[in-house]
N, C-alpha and C positions, 0 to 999 in steps of 0.2 A: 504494500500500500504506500501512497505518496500522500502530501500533504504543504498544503499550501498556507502560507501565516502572515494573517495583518496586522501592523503594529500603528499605532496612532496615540502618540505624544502630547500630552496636554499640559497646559499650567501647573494642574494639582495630581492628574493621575497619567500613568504609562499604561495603556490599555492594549493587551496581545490576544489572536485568536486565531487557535489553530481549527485549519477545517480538513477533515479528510476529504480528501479528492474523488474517494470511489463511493462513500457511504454516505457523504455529507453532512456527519456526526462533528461536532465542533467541540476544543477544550479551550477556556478563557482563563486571564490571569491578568490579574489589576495590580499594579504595585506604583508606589510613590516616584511620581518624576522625580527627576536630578537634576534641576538646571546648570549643577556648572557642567555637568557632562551627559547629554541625554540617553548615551547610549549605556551608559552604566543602570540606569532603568529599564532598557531596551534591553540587556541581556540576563536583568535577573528576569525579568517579566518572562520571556522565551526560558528559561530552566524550568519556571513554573510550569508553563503551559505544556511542554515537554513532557515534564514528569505527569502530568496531572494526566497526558495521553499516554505511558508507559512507552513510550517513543524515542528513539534518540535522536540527536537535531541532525546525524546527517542523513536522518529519512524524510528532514524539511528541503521539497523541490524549489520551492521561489519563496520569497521575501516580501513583501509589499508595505510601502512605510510612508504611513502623510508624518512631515515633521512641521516643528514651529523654528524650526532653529533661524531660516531667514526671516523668519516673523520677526524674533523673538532680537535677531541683529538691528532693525529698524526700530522696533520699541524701546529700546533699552539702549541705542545710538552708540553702540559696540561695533560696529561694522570697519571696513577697513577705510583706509586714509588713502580716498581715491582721486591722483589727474586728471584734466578732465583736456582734451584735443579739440580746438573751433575753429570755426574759419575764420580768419581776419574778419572784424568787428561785431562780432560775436560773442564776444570774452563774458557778458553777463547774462548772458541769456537765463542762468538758473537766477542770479539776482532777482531779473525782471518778473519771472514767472508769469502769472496771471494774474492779472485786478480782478480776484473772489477775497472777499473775506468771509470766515464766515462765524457763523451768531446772527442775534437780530441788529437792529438799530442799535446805530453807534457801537455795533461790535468793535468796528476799527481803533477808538479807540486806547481801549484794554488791551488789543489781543498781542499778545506776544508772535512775531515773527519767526516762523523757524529757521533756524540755520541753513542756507545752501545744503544737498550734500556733499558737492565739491565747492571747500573752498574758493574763493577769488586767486588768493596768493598761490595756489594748486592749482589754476587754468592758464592754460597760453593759445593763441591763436597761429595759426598757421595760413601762409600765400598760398593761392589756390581758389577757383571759384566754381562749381559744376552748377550751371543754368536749369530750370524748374522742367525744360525738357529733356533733360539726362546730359546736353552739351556739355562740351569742355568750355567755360566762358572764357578762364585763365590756370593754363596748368599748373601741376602743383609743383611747388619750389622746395625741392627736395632736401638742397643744402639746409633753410632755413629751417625745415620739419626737425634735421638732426641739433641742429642750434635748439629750438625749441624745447626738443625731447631733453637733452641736456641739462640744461634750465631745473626739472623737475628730478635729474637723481640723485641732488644731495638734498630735496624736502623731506625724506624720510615715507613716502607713497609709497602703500602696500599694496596696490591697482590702478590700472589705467583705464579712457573710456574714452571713447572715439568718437566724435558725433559732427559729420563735416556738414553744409547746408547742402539740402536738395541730394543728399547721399542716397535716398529709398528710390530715387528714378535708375541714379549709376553710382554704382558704389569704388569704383574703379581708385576714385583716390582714398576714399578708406582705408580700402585693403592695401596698399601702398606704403600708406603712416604705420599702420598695423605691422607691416614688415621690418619699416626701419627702425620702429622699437623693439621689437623681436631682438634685435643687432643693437640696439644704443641702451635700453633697460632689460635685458637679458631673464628670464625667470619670472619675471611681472604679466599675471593674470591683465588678459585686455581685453576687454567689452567691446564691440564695434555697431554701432547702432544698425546700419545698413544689414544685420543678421540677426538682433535683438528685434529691433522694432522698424521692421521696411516700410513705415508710412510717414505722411504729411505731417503736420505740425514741428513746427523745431520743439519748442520747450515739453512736449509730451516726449514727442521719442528723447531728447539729452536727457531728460530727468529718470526716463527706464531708462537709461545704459548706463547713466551713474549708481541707479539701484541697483543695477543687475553689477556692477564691477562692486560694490561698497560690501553685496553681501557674498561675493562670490569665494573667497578666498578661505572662509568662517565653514560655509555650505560643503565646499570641496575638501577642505582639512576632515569636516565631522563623518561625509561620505567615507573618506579611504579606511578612516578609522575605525567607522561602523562593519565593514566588507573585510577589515581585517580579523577584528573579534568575531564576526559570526564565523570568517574561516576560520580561526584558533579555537571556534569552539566545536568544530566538524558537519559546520553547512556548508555545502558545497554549491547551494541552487544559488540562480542570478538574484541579485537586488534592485527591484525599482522601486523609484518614488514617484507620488501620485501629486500632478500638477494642481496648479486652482481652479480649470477646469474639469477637473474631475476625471480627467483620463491619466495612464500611467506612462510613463518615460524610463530610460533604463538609470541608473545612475550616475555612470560618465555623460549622457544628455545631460540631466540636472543638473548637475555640477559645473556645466557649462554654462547653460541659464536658469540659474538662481531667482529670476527677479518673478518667473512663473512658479514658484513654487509658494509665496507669498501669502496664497488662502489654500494651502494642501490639507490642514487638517480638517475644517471646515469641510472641506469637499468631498472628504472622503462620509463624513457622517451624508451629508446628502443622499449619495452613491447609494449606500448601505440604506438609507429610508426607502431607494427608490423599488430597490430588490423587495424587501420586506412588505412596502403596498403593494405592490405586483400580486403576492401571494393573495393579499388580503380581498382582490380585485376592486380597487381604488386609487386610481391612474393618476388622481385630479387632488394633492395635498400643499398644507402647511408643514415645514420642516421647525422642531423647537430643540436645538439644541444647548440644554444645561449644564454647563460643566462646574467647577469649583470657582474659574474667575471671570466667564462672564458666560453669554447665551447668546448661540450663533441660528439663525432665522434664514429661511426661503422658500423661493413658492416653485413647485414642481406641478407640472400642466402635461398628460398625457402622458404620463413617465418619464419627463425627459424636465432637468432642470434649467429654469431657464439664467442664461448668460449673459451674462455683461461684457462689453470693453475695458471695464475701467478697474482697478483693483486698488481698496484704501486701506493702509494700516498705520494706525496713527494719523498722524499730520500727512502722513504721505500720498499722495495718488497715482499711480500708474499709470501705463497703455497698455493691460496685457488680459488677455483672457481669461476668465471666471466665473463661475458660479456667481447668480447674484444673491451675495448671503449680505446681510445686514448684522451688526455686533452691537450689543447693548453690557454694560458693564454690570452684570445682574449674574452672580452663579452664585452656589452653596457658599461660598469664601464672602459675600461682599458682606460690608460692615454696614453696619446700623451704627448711625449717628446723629446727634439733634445739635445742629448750628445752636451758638450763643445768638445770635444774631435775630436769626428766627424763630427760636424753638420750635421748626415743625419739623418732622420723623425725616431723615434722608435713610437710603439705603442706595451703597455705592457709587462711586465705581471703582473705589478703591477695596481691595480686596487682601483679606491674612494670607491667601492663595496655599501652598504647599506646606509653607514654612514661616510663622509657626502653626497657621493654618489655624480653625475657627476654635474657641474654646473647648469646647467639650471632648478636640483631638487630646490634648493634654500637652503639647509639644512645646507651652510656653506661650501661647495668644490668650488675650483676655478679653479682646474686646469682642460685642454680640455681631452676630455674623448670621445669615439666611440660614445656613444649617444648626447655628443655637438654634434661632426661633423653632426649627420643625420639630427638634425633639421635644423643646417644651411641650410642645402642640401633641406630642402621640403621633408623630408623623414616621419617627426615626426607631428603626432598633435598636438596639447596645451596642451592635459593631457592623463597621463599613470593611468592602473588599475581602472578603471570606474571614474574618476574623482578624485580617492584618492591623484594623485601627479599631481598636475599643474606643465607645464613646461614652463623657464622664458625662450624664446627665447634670447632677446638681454643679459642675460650672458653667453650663450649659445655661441653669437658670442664674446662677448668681450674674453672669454676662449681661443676659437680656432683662434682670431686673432694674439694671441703669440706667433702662431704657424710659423703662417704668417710671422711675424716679422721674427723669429728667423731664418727662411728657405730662408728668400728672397722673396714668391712667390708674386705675386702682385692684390691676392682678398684673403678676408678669406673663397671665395667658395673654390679655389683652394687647400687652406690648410685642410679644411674640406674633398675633395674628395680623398687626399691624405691619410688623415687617414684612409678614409673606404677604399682605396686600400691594404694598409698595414694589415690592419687587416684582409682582406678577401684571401690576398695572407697569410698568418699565419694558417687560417684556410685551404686554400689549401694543404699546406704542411702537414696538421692534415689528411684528408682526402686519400691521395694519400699514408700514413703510414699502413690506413688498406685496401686500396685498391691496387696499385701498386704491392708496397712491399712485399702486400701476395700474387702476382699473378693474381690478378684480375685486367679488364680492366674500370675503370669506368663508359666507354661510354657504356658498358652492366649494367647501375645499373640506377634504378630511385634515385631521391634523395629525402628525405623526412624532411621537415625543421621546428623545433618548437622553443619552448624557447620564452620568450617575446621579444627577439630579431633577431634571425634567420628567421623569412618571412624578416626582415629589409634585409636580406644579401644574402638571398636565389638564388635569380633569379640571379645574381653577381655568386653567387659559382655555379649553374649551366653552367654558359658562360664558369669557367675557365675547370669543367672538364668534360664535356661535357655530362653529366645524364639530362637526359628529359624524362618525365615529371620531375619538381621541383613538390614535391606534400605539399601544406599547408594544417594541417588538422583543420578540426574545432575544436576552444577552444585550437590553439597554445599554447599558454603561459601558459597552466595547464595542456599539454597533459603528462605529467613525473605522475603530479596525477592520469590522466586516466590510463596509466598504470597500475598504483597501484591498482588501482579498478577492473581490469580484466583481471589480472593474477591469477594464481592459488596458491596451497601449492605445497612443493618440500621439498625433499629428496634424500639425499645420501648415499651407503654406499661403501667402497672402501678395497681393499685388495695389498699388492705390493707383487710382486712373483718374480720376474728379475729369469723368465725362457726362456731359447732357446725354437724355437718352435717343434724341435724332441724330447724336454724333455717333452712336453705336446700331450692330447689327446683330442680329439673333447671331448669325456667322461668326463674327468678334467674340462675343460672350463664350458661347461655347468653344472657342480653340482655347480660351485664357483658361477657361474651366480642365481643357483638358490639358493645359502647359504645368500650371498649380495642382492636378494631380497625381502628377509623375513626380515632382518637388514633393510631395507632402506622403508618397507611399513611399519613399525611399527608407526614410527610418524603421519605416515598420516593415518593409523588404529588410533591412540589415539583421533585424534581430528573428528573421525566418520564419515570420508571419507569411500563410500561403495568399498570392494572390488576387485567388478569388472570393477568402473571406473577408478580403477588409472592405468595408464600408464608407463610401465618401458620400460627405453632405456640403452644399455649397451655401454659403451667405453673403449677401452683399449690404455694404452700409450705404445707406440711401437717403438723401433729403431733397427737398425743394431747393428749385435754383433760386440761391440769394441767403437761404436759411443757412447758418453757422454750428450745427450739430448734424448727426446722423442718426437714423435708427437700422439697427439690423433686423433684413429680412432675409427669412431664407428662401433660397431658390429652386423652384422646381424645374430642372431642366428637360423632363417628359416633356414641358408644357415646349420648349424648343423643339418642335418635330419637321419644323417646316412645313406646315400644312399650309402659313398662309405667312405673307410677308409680317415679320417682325410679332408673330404671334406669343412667342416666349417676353419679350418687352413688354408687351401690353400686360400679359399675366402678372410680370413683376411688378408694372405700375397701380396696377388691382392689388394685388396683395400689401405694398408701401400704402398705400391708400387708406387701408381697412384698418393696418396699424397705429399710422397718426391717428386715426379718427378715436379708435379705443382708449390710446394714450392720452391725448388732447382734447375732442369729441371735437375735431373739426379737420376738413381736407382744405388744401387750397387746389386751384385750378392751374398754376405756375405747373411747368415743365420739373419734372423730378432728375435728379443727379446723380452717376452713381460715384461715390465716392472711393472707395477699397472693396475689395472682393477675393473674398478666403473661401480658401476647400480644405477642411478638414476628412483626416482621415483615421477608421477606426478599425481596430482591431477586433473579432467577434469575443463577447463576455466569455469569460469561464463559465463553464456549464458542471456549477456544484449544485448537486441534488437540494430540496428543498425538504425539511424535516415534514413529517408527519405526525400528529398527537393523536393516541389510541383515543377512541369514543368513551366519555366517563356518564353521560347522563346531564341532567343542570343540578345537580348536586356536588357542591363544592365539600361537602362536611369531612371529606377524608383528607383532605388538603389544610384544613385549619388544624395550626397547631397550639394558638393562644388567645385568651380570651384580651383584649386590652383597654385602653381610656384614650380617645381623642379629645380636642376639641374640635365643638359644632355649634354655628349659631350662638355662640356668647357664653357655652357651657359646655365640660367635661359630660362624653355621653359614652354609652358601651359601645365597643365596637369588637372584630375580630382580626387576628392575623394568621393568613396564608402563609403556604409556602407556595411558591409558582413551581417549582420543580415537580412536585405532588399535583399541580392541577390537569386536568385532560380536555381534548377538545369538548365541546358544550355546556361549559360546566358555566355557572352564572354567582359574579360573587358579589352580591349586595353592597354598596356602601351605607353607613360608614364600614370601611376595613381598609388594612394599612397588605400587600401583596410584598413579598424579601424576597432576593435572590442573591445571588453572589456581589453582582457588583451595583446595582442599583435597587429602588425601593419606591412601587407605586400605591400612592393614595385614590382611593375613589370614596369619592363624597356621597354626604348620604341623597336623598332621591336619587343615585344615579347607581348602574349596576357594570361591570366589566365582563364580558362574555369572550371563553378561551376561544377563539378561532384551531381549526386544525391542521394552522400552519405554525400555531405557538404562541401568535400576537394576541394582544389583551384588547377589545375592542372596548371604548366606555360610551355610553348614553346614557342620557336623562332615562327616569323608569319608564315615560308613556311610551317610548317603543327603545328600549334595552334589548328585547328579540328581535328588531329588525336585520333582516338579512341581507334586505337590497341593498348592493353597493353606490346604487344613485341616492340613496337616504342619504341628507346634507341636515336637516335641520327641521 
């Protein structure tokens, strides 16, 4: 037997999950990140899961790993000390940025600016001018480039970054500087925007290649390191990491561009929701992921998540592809606090995270935290992660009775209920960002909830925005790993053309489509993917002429048949049409533009068996193993506790009850009941229809 393992790296927890390959039996193992070293997490977590399969890891085939570590370089402004290469007069382009501020009124002027990430005293320009149609305007002045490079090798620059104007039409003098640094800064990682980001805008693409060189070096060190210990420790299968779009790359790819890897964790819990509603047959969901330091949100439409351009961590913004997940600073770790100022209840975004992590770990934090509040509450059992973290209740409540103090209220139940209010009304606002905001109604979405603490919060965010089923899947708290395990490899390749659409022809479109598909299967050709199973999808970003953004539509090229002159353009301009309108609720009549146009390319999923749950009846009673105390409604009421391992498909479990499993713990509230689906998932509704079956049932 083989066996495939996802690994997915958190703020507070290192979450692994091995899946057999033939029987589709899964072992999980949750242990405490490491932030100074994440892989030292990564490899107790793998002996767990090992042992817990009676396995030895070199019968682990592949690897699969979303990490934070490039996140975690841009937050924490650890990244390396990176050059940056312009074209004569160009030299502040990161200065300049863009005139956004943001906040409301008069954000500007509070807001602290952030630092360039390349230095001023770090950039030089270089002679040389490539015109906006690919021309030579003025060639590049080679001498000067080594003059230049020169300049930068006694700054102490641990990366370089290339970014010449109008490079995404001809990248010719790029790759050129690229060469003489090779020869004048010798061993120095270099970013070259024209292979980072081949599109328009100067200050989008310099600012990805400066991300991409800043975290590049951090990325590549933690890879080799990683690929060495799992070979010392006798895995022999390849290692990939899982981009922010939610496809997989091999290692040596990532390690090349870093600056996609940016929302990998995130993406991989998407990934992992998208399998699990599959099963559930619920195509059309809300993604809530809770983890200990904050809660990552998206809206998946037809099994497929939908994706953005844009990628932000921090202050940062990107041009690179990803999942559109939204972050709200709301996990089990955030602290409860009450401003002098205002005295009214804050909860986060500042978080005990890991280390010392929320009071009741015992590890040295004292102040109240979302996971104090749940144990007051009867939400929590006495130990997280199979027994790895006992939790102290009564500092639990000594924590959250400051809260109490500080607010007036007159229980520490009530200061506790308050916080899980606040945090779940935070997460609402997260939720309603990709769902409202983009037009969608959320009472058409099922909601799908993981994280080791989102079942804690689940059936709560279902009540505020009305998605029913709340779907729990099985192995919550490592579903971001499951992901990782069964998703696929991906590829892109892209072109910008910023042409009107009477300047093109059905004929044009499709030879670029098929020029950018041989570009984009090439990677997935190297690592001997056949063929005829990879999958290409083609998008183009499209706006009105005159309009200063794009939206991405996808392209059906069937609709290219030739039946009738330019009958594939018309279809796109239909399709661009339908978009604005839903986004905006308005078309214009102005001739549409297409701006870039990418074909990505996919590898077909792994095809891991899908568990089965023996038929138990709707009688939960051989699954409860304790009688307990919540609170409900302003008061301590009876309730019971589950074990989810013990439940069977049909089984129906009332709220109020608190459901345990290894790494996570869901609450279902009273009127509402949780029904075992017989794929493992815990489905929750309101009691007037808690047996509903139909997967169109929304609300």
């Amino acid at each position: 037997m083989t066996y495939r393992l996802g690994v997915d790296v958190g703020g507070t927890f290192t979450d692994i999950l091995l899946i057999d390959e033939d029987g589709g039996g899964t072992f999980r193992a949750k242990t405490a990140s490491t932030p100074q070293d994440q892989s030292v997490g990564v490899l107790r977590g793998v002996r767990q899961a090992c042992g817990a399969a009676g396995i030895s890891p070199s019968q682990v085939a592949d690897v699969f790993h979303g990490t934070t570590v490039a996140t975690n370089a841009i937050l924490e402004k650890k990244g390396a000390r990176v050059g940056l290469v312009t074209t004569e007069g160009f030299r502040q382009v990161l200065q300049i940025a863009r005139s956004f501020v943001p906040g409301g009124l008069a954000g500007w002027i509070i807001w602290p600016k952030p630092e360039p990430l390349a230095a001023l005293e770090d950039t030089v320009e270089v002679r040389g001018r490539i015109g906006s149609d690919g021309s030579i305007v003025h060639p590049l002045d080679e001498d000067d480039v080594r003059r230049q490079l020169r300049s930068l090798a006694g700054r102490g620059i641990e990366a370089l970054s290339i970014c010449l104007i109008n490079s995404y039409t001809n990248a010719e003098h790029e790759l050129r500087v690229a060469q003489i640094a090779a020869e004048e800064l010798p061993d120095l990682p270099v970013s070259v925007s024209s292979s980072v980001l081949p599109e328009l805008r100067e200050y989008e693409r310099t600012i990805t290649t400066v991300a991409n060189a800043v975290v590049q070096p951090q990325v590549a060190r933690y890879v080799a390191n990683l690929e060495s210990q799992l070979r010392d420790s006798g895995m022999d299968g390849s290692l990939s990491i899982l981009r922010s779009d939610g496809g997989l790359v091999s290692a040596a790819v990532a390690a090349d561009n870093p600056v996609n890897l940016l929302l990998s964790g995130p993406a991989g819990g998407v990934t992992g929701a998208a399998w699990n509603a599959e099963q559930t047959g619920h195509p059309d969901f809300l993604t809530l992921d809770m983890g200990g330091t904050s809660t990552d949100v998206a809206l998946v439409e037809g099994l497929t998540p939908r994706v953005g351009r844009q990628t932000s961590v921090g202050d940062l913004t990107v041009r690179a592809t990803s999942v559109d997940v939204r972050s709200v600073g709301a996990g089990g770790g955030s602290i409860a606090h009450v401003p002098e100022l205002t005295q009214a209840l804050r909860v986060g975004p500042q978080s005990a995270g890991a280390v010392p992590g929320p009071a009741a770990y015992g590890a040295g934090g004292t102040e109240p935290t979302v996971t104090d509040a749940n144990i007051v509450l009867g939400h929590l059992p006495s130990d997280l992660a199979g027994g790895e973290i006992v939790l102290d209740a009564e500092a639990a409540r000594k924590a959250v009775q400051t809260i109490a103090d500080a607010t007036g209220l007159d229980s520490v139940e009530a200061a506790a209920a308050g916080i899980v209010d606040i945090v779940n009304e935070n997460m609402f606002g997260a939720l309603r960002l990709v769902s409202v905001q983009q037009g969608f109604d959320p009472r058409d979405f099922a909601l799908v909830a993981f994280g080791g603490a989102g079942p804690l919060h689940a059936n709560a965010l279902g009540r505020l925005t009305g998605s029913w089923p709340v779907i729990i899947p099985p192995s919550p708290g490592v579903l971001c790993a499951y992901g990782d395990a069964t998703t696929s490899l991906r590829n892109e390749a892209v072109r910008t053309l910023v042409r009107r659409f009477s300047e093109l022809t059905d004929d044009e479109l499709v030879a670029l489509a098929e020029d950018l598909s041989a570009t984009a299967r090439a990677v997935l050709d190297a690592e001997g993917v056949p063929g005829d199973a990879i999958e290409l999808t083609c998008t183009a970003d499209l706006r009105y002429h005159g309009q200063g953004s794009e939206l991405p539509v996808e392209v059906d090229l069937a609709a290219f048949d030739g039946s009738a002159p330019d009958v594939g353009l018309r279809a796109l301009q239909a399709a661009f049409d339908a978009e604005h309108d839903r986004q905006f609720s308005f078309t214009l009549q102005t001739e549409p533009e297409l701006v870039t146009f990418r074909v990505t390319a996919r590898a077909p999923r792994p095809d891991v068996p899908a568990p089965t749950l023996d038929d138990g009846g709707s009688d939960p009673a051989k699954a409860r193993i304790a009688d307990h105390r919540v609170w409900s409604d302003g008061a301590m009421v009876d309730a019971a506790i589950y074990d989810r391992g013990a439940l069977l498909a049909g089984h129906v479990v009332p709220g109020p009850a608190v459901i345990t499993e290894m790494d996570s713990t869901t609450v279902v509230l009273a009127g509402h009941a949780a029904t075992v689906h017989p794929s493992g998932s815990l489905l929750i509704r309101p009691l007037d229809h808690a047996s509903d079956t139909d997967p169109t049932e929304r609300h």
